[in-house]
C-alpha positions in Angstrom: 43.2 49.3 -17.6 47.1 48.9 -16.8 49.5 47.3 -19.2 51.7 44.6 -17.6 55.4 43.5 -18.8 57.1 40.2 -18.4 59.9 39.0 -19.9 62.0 35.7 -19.5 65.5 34.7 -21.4 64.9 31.0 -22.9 67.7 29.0 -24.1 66.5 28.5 -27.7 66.3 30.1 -30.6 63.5 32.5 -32.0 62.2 30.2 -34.4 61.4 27.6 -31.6 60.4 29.9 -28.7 57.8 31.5 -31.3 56.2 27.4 -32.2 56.5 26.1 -29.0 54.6 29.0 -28.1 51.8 29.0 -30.6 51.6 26.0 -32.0 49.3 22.9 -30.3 50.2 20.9 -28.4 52.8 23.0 -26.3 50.3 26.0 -26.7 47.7 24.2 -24.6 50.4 23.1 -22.0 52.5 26.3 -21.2 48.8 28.0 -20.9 47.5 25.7 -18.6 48.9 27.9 -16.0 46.2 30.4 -16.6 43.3 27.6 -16.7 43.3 23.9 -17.2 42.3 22.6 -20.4 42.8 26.2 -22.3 42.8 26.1 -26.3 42.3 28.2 -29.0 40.2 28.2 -32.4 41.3 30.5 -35.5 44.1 31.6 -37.2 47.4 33.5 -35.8 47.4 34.7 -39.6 47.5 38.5 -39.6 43.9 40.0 -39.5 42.0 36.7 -38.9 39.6 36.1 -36.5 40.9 33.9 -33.1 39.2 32.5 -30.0 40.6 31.7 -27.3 38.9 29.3 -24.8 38.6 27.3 -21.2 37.0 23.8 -21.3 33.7 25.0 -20.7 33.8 26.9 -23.9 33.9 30.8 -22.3 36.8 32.8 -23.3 37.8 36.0 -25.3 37.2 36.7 -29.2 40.3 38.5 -30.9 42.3 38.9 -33.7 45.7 38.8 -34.6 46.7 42.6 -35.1 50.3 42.0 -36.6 52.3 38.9 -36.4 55.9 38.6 -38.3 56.9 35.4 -37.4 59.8 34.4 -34.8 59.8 38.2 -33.7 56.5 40.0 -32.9 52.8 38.7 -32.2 49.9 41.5 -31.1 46.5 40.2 -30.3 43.6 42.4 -30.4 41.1 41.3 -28.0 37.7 42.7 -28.5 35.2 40.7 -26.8 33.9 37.7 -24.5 32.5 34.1 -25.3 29.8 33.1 -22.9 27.1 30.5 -23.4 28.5 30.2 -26.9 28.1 34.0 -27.5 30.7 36.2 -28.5 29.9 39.6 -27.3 31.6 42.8 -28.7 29.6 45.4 -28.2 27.6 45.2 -24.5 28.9 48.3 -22.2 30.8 45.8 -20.2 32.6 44.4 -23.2 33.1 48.0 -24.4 34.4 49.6 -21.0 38.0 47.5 -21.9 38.0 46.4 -25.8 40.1 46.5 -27.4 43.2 45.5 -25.5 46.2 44.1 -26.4 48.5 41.3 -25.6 52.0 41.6 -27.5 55.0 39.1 -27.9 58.4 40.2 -29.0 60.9 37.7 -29.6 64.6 39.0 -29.8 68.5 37.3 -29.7 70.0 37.5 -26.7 73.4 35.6 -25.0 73.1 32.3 -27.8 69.4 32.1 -27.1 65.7 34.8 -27.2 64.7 37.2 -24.9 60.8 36.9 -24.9 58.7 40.2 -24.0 55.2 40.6 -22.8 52.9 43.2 -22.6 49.8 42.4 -22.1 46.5 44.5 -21.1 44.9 43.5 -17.9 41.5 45.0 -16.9 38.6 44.0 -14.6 40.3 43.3 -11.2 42.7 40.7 -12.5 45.5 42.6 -12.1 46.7 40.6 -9.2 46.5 37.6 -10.5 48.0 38.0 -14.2 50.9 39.7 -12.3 51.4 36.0 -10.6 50.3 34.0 -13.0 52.6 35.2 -16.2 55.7 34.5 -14.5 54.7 31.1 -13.9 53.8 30.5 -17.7 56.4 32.3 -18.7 58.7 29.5 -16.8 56.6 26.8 -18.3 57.0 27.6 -21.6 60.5 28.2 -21.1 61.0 24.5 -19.3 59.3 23.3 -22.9 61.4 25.2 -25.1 64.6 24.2 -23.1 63.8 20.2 -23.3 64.6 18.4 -26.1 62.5 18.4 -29.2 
């Protein structure tokens, strides 16, 4: 497993950066990038349980690790959702989890530098070092426009 960084300047402050982010409906739109239609179920409250899905209902169980809002968000993957299933413990669940995706959210030049670093496992290295760059400018574009 390799650990990938991104990171993107957006011209607005912490406090929106972090909700656009998060918060549905812009969640769902900024992440479409990764698969049409994606959503999440749960909590980003510290220590709760979230899910993390495509629109067939597959996806990736976590929780939220540490989250201090407006400046750092960790997610703690630890398994996968198929059939309706959340698996934690099979040997091919257990050969990557857990893994981490981390935000940081920081000041910079009248607007937030937004950090990534996110674990990436299972031969989709390739395409998460393409993709994030790409969601990275779409949730930058939705930040930017006007509330």
């Amino acid at each position: 497993m390799q650990t990938q960084h991104f990171e993107i300047h957006i011209q607005a402050p912490r406090e929106r950066v972090w909700a656009v982010m998060l918060q549905s409906p812009t969640y769902e739109r900024w992440t479409r990038v990764f698969c049409e239609g994606s959503r999440y179920e749960g909590s980003w409250q510290q220590g709760e349980k979230i899910r993390f899905l495509g629109p067939d209902g597959q996806g990736m169980v976590s929780e939220i690790a540490e989250h201090r809002p407006a400046e750092f968000v960790s997610i703690r993957h630890l398994g996968l959702i198929e059939k309706g299933r959340e698996d934690t413990t099979s040997e091919a669940v257990r050969a990557w989890a857990p893994c981490y995706e981390n935000y940081t959210f920081t000041d910079e030049a009248g607007g937030t530098r937004l950090k990534v670093a996110a674990d990436v496992f299972g031969g989709y290295e390739e395409m998460m070092a393409s993709t994030w760059p790409r969601a990275l400018d779409a949730l930058k574009s939705l930040c930017e426009s006007a509330a």
